[in-house]
SEMAR-673214 format. One line per field, with one value per residue (C-alpha): residue number from 1; x, z, y. Coordinates in Angstrom, 1 decimal. Last residue first. Example, Ala and Ser with C-alpha at 12.3 -4.5 7.8 and 13.67 -1.06 7.14 Angstrom:
BEGIN
k: (2; 1)
u: (13.7; 12.3)
w: (7.1; 7.8)
v: (-1.1; -4.5)
! end
This chain:
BEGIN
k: (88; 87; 86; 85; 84; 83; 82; 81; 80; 79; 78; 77; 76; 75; 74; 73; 72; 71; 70; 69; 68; 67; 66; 65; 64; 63; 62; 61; 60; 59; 58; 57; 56; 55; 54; 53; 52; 51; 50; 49; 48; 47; 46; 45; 44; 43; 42; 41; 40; 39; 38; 37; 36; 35; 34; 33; 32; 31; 30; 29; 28; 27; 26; 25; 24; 23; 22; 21; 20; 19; 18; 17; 16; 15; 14; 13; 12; 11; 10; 9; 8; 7; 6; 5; 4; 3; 2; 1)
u: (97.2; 97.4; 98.7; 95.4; 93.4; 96.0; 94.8; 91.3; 91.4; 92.8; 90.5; 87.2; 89.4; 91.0; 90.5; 87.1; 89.2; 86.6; 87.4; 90.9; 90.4; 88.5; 90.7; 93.5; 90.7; 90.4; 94.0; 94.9; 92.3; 93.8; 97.2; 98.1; 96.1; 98.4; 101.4; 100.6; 99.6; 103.1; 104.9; 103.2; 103.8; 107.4; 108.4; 111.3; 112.5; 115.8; 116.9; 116.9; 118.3; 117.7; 118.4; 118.5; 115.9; 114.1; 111.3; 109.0; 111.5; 109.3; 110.8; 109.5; 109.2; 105.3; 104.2; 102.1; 100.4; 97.0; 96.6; 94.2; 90.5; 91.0; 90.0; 93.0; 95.2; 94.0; 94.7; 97.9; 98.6; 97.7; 99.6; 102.8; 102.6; 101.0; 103.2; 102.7; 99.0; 97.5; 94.0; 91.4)
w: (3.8; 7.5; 8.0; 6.7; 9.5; 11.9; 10.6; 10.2; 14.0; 15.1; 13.1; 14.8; 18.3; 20.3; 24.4; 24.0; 21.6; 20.6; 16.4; 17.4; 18.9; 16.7; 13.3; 15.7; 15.6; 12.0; 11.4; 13.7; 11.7; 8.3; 9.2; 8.1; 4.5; 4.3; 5.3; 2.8; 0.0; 0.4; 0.3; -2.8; -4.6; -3.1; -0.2; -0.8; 2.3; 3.1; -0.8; -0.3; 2.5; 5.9; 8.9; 12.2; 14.4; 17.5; 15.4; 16.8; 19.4; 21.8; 21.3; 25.2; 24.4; 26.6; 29.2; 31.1; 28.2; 29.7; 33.4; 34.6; 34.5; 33.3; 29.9; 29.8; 30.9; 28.1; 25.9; 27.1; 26.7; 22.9; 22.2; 23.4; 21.9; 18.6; 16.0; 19.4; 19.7; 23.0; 23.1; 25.9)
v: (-11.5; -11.7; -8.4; -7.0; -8.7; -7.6; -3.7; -4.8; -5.9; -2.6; -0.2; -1.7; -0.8; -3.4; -3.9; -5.9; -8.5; -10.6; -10.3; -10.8; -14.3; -14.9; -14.0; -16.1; -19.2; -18.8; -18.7; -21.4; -24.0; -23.0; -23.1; -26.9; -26.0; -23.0; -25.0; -27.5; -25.1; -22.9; -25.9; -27.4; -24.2; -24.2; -21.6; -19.8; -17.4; -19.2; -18.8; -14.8; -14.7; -14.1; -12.7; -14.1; -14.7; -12.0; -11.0; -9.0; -7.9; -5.3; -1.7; 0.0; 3.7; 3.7; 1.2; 3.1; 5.3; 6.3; 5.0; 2.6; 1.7; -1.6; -0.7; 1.7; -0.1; -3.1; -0.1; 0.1; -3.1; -3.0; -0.5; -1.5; -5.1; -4.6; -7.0; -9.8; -8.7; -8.5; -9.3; -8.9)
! end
């Protein structure tokens, strides 16, 4: 089972649901997805050579996340290709 951070509510329900549970038990909760300050423009420059680096650092976490989602029994075809989408 998978429960995606950007996905929080729905996901654990669905888990509920695969368990045998109840529809909608957790249900009007707002999960922080992003609990830092905010920022400005400058903060959110990333450099050619910056942007490569981290990319080349991620490489490994991304495939293993794209995994991770594709063996999620809990998410829904739709689901992965929606976190798939948010990768790019």
């Amino acid at each position: 089972v998978v429960i995606r951070n950007e996905h929080m509510v729905e996901d654990w329900n669905s888990i509920e649901r695969l368990m045998g549970g109840r529809n909608n038990i957790v249900s009007g909760l707002n999960f922080p997805h992003d609990n830092s300050h905010e920022k400005n423009e400058t903060e959110k420059f990333l450099s050619d050579g910056s942007r490569r680096a981290l990319c080349q650092a991620s490489c490994n976490d991304i495939y293993v996340y794209k995994s991770i989602l594709r063996r999620g029994k809990n998410l829904k075809p739709e689901d992965v290709e929606e976190s798939l989408a948010e990768l790019r």
